[in-house]
C-alpha positions in Angstrom: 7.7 -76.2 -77.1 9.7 -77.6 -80.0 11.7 -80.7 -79.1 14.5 -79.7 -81.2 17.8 -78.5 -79.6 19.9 -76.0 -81.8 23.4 -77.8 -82.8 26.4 -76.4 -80.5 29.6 -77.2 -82.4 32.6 -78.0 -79.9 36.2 -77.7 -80.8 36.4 -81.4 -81.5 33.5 -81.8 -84.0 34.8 -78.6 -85.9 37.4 -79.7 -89.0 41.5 -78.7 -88.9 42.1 -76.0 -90.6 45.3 -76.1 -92.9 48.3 -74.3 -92.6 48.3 -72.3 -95.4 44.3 -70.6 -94.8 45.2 -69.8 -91.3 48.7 -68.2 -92.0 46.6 -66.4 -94.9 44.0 -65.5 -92.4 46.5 -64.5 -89.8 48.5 -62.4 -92.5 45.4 -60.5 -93.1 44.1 -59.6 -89.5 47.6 -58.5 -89.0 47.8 -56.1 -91.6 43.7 -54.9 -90.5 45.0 -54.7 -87.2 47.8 -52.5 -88.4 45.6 -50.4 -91.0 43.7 -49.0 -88.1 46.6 -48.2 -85.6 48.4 -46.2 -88.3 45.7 -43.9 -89.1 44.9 -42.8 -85.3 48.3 -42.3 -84.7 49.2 -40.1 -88.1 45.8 -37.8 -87.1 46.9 -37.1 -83.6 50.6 -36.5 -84.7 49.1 -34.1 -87.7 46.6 -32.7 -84.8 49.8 -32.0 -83.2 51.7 -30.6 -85.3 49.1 -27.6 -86.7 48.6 -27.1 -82.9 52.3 -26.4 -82.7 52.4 -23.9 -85.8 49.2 -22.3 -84.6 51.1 -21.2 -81.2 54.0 -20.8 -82.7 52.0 -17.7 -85.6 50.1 -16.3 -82.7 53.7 -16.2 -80.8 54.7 -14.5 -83.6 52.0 -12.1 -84.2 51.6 -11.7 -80.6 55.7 -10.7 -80.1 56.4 -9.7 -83.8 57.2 -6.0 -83.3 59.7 -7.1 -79.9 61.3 -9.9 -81.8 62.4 -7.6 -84.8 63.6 -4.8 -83.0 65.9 -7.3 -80.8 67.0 -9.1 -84.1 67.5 -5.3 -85.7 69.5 -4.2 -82.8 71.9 -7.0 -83.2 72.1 -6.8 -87.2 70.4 -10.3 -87.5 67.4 -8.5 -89.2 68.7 -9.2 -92.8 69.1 -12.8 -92.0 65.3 -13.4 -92.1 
């Protein structure tokens, strides 16, 4: 077996690390951290709302005929 021991570095033996590189590194995370929470959220709320006009077109095809005649009965037909 080789004698040699792989080098552990402990908190104390590693060097402070100025102000300025770890506000820069925290700057950055933050902004990585952000990037990839936005773009989850924006495709679930676009899922959403195609899901919404999909029901709402078959609604429409589905109850076209019904919803015309109850608009054309009133006079509201020429509105739309």
């Amino acid at each position: 077996m080789d004698s040699r021991r792989a080098r552990r570095l402990t908190l104390r033996q590693v060097p402070p690390v100025s102000k300025r590189a770890a506000s820069c590194y925290v700057s950055r995370m933050d902004k990585t951290a952000r990037r990839y929470t936005v773009l989850p959220v924006a495709l679930i709320a676009l899922g959403l709302g195609v899901m919404a006009a999909t029901a709402a077109f078959a609604g429409w095809l589905e109850h076209g005929p019904a919803i015309f005649l109850s608009l054309a009965e009133s006079g509201m037909s020429w509105c739309f």
